[in-house]
C-alpha angles and dihedrals in degrees: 000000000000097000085044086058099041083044082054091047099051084043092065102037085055092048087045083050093052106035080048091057092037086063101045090051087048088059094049105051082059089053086062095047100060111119091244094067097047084102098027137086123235137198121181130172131173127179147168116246091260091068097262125147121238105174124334139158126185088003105143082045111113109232137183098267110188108193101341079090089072082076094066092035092054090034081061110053091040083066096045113028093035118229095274101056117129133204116225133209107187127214114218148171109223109239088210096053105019089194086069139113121213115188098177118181139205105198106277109162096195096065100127090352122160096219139068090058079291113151102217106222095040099110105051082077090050090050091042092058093044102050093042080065094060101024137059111239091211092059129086110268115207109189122202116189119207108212101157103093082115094022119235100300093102101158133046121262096229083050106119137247094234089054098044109107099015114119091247087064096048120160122250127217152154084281122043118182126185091350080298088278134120139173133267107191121189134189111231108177094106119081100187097068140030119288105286112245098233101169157331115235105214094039117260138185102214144155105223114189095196116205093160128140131189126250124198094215095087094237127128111234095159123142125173105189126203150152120240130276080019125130101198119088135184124215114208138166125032141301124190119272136228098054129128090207128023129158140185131177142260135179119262096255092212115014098166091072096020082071095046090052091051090040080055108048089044091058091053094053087057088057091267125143112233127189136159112022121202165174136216088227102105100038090055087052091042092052103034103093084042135103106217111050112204117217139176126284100224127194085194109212106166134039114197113187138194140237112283125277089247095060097042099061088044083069091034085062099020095057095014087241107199094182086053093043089052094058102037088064094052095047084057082059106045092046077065097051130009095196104119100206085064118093104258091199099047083049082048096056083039101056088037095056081044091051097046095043088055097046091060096260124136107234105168088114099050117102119179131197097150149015087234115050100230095118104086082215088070103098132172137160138255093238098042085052090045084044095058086045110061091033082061096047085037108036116009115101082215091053093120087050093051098046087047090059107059110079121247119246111254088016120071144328129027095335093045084121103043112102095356111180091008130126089247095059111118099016103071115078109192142165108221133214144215147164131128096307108354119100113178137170132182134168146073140347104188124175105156117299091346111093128165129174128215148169132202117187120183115187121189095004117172131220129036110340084225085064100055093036081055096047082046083057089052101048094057095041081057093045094044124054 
């Protein structure tokens, strides 16, 4: 009798499986049927934590995946780097020239940053008081900043033209300031020019060539467009008129010594004396070809350190945070190989491929240009995504941290208004993702002990992006219930 019941259990346990499976894919064949996806191409996987498939289609296929790779990039350096790693930027005197200033950094994004509760100047005052104890005010101060812990390839190659410039594609570097942004304001009040340049905040010296024009329609279609360490910028596209103050956002061109010159000015204003400001950017292309490298001789006297790992990709995945998730693979690389000469990304992706083969994954679909996801180059699958996240729910030792950095759907970050007012708010903890024509979503469904992870990725849809983000709603509210 015992062994019939426990034959009738397992029966129905079996039938529950298989009418459960039978739904999700059901949701998911409507999902594909949507009119926007009549041109596109879909992946979709969802799975249990112990790797079994639940509804799919598509799944083992590699797509463009915008900034759900941020999930992979953060996933990543939580394994490697551990949550309470800190990045450090040293303040010391140079043995060889004692009246010297030398602000070395290690990479650390969230110097002067406006996030993470960080009040951006703070630490000029930090630095000031620091530096009176080792240095005469009265004497003539020469600062040397030392930006080349990643060397001076600070973008990807496969990066565009169209992003390039924008505060979104900023450079990094051994150096980051301010998130390497500042603000570009306009007056737009005049309808019979193009919108009047009123200021940079931060201050910047800068060359703008302006070919805006004003819409009506409110939105802000603005784009400034720039290489790197120039100082000319191009301003393209079009901002909303009629307003007596607008802004939009660029990359810090040169934040190395961006950062020197307002170490500097900041330091005179406190009765120093300041004299020769620089970076380490000629010496490091002087030297590069050479044998013998020359480097600076440092009586370190100050440490300043970051906010913890941990804290830093919250914001990467919270706020989907392109300038954290830059440095943080090539932190990855340079964690590999110190040599500064070496390209700290292309160590990143290499280490990252390493880590996730070890650790059982399939990773023959994931290509990686970035830590970001911003170069359309950049592919991965469904099931590789699904893969990483269960390992990280079922084997990492950080798996609450992880969980605990991706936002939740109806709540916060870049997914506040997915699923708003549903009965999946709240429980869904997702990474979005975004460039022309790609729409993705990954993470966590979570009710009680039951927990399933999943990933959708829609490349070259047609159509309002609103339309296919709310057939994506849709589609989970279908396959979760």
């Amino acid at each position: 009798m015992k062994t019939m019941r426990r034959c009738l259990l397992t029966f129905l346990i079996l039938i529950s499986y298989v009418l459960n499976a039978q739904v999700k894919q059901a949701g998911v064949e409507t999902f594909l049927n949507h009119q926007g996806l009549k041109h596109a191409s879909a992946g979709i996987c969802v799975k249990d934590l112990s790797g079994k498939q639940l509804a799919g289609h598509n799944e083992d296929k590699a797509y463009t995946p915008a900034s759900i790779l941020k999930v992979v990039t953060t996933a990543t350096a939580l394994e490697i780097l551990g949550p309470d790693y800190r990045y450090q930027t040293t303040l010391a005197i140079d043995k060889d020239k004692p009246d010297r200033l030398l602000v070395h950094g290690y990479g650390d994004p969230t110097l002067g940053t406006e996030h993470l509760d960080n009040t951006p100047d703070a630490f000029l005052s930090q630095w000031t008081e620091q530096i009176r104890q080792k240095f005469d005010p009265a004497k003539s101060l020469d600062i040397t900043v030392i930006d080349d812990y990643f060397g001076y390839r600070g973008v990807s190659q496969q990066w565009t033209y169209q992003d390039m410039g924008n505060y979104y594609a900023a450079a990094s570097y051994g150096i980051s300031i301010y998130d390497n942004t500042y603000k570009l304001f306009f007056n737009t009040v005049r309808g019979d020019t193009c919108p009047v340049i009123v200021k940079t905040l931060p201050e910047m010296n800068l060359m703008f060539r302006n070919e805006l024009a004003l819409n009506s329609a409110g939105q802000d279609n603005g784009y400034i467009h720039g290489a790197p360490f120039s100082v000319n910028r191009l301003l393209t596209g079009d901002i909303p008129g009629g307003k007596v103050s607008f802004s939009i956002k660029g990359d810090i061109p040169n934040p190395g010594l961006y950062l020197g010159k307002v170490l500097a000015k900041h330091l005179t204003g406190e009765g120093f004396e300041t004299g020769a400001v620089e970076s380490a950017y000629n010496r490091y292309f002087a030297q590069m070809h050479s044998k013998n490298k020359k480097t600076s001789d440092e009586d370190v006297f100050y440490r300043h350190q970051s906010f913890p790992l941990k804290d830093i990709i919250k914001d990467t995945n919270v706020r989907s945070n392109n300038h954290y998730a830059e440095h943080l693979i090539r932190t990855v690389g340079r964690a590999k190989t110190t040599d500064i000469y070496s390209c700290p990304l292309d160590a990143g992706i290499a280490e990252t491929k390493k880590l996730w083969e070890a650790r059982g994954l399939d990773t023959g679909a994931l290509a990686m240009f970035d830590g970001s996801g911003l170069a359309p180059s950049n592919a991965v699958s469904p099931a590789f995504m699904c893969d990483l996240l269960a390992y990280m729910q079922t084997k990492s030792k950080y798996a609450d941290i992880f969980l605990e950095s991706l936002p939740k759907a109806g709540v916060d970050g870049t997914v506040s208004s997915r699923l708003k007012g549903t009965r999946l708010a709240g429980k869904i903890s997702m990474k979005s993702g975004s460039i022309y024509g790609v729409q993705c979503f990954a993470g966590y469904y979570t009710d009680g002990d039951r927990k399933y992870v999943f990933t959708i990725m829609v490349n070259n849809f047609s159509g309002p992006r609103s339309q296919i983000t709310q057939a994506i709603d849709n589609l989970l509210l279908s396959m979760f219930r």
